[in-house]
C-alpha positions as CSV (number, residue, x, y, z in Angstrom):
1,X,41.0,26.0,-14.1
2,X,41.1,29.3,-15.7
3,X,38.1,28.3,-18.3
4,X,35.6,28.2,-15.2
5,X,37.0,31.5,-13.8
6,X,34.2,33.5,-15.7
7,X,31.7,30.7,-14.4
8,X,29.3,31.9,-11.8
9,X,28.5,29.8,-8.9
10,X,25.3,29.9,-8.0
11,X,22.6,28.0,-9.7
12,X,19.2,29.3,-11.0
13,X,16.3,26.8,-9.1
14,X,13.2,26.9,-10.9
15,X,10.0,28.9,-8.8
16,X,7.6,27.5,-10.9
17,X,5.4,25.0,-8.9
18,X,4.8,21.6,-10.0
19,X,1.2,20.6,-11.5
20,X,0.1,17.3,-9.7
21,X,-3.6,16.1,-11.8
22,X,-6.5,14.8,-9.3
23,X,-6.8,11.6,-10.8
24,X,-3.0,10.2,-9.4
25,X,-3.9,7.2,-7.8
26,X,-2.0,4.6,-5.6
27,X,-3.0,1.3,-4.8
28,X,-1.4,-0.7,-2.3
29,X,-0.6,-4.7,-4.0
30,X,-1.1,-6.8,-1.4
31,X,2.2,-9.6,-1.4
32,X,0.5,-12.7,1.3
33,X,-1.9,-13.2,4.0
34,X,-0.1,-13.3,7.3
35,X,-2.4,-14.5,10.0
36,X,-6.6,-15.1,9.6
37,X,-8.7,-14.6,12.8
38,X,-12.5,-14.5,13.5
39,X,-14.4,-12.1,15.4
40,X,-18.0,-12.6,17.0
41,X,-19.6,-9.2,16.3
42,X,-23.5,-9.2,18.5
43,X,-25.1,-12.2,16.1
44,X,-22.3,-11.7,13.4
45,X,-19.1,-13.8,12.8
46,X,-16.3,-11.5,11.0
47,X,-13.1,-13.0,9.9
48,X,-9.8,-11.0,9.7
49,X,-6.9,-11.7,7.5
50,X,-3.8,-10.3,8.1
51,X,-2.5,-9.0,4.6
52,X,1.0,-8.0,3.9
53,X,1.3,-5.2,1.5
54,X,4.4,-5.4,-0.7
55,X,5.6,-1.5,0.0
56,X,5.3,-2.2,3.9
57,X,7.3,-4.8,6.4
58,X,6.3,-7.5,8.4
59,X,5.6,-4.9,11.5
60,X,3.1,-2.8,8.8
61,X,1.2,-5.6,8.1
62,X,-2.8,-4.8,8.2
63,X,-6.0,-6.4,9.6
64,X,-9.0,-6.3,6.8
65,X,-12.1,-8.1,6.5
66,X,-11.8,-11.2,4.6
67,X,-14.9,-10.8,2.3
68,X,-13.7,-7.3,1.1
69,X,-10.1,-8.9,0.5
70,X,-11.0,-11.8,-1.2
71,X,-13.2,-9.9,-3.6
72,X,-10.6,-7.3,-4.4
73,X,-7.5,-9.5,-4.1
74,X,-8.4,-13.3,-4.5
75,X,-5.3,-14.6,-6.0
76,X,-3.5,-14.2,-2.1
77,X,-6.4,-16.5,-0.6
78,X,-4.7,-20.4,-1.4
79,X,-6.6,-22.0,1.3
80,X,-10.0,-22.2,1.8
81,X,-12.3,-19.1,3.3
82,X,-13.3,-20.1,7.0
83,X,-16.2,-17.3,6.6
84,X,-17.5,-19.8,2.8
């Protein structure tokens, strides 16, 4: 005990700020599609998936346009596109 007598304790925290660089990124992977829905949009049909993201729950889970997912993310679409 005596050889941390001569120790001071308080600790020295850093002021310097932290650097972040504008080109950090992060993209959501998308796990499953939950649910698939259509919508009838004026003279337009628009179907929904319901995606679940792999950093997010059940309760999280996200309505996107099916086109736009399936061209991004087509390894979650196993079935058939209602909208082909």
């Amino acid at each position: 005990m005596d050889q941390l007598a001569s120790v001071h304790p308080v600790f020295k925290i850093s002021s310097e700020s932290v650097i972040v660089k504008d080109n950090i990124t992060y993209e959501e992977i998308s796990v499953e599609i939950l649910d698939l829905q259509a919508w009838r949009l004026r003279n337009k049909e628009v179907t929904s998936v319901k995606i679940l993201w792999r950093s997010q729950s059940v309760e999280r889970a996200t309505w996107k346009e099916e086109a736009i997912m399936m061209a991004k993310y087509p390894h979650i679409f196993p079935f058939d596109s209602v909208s082909a």
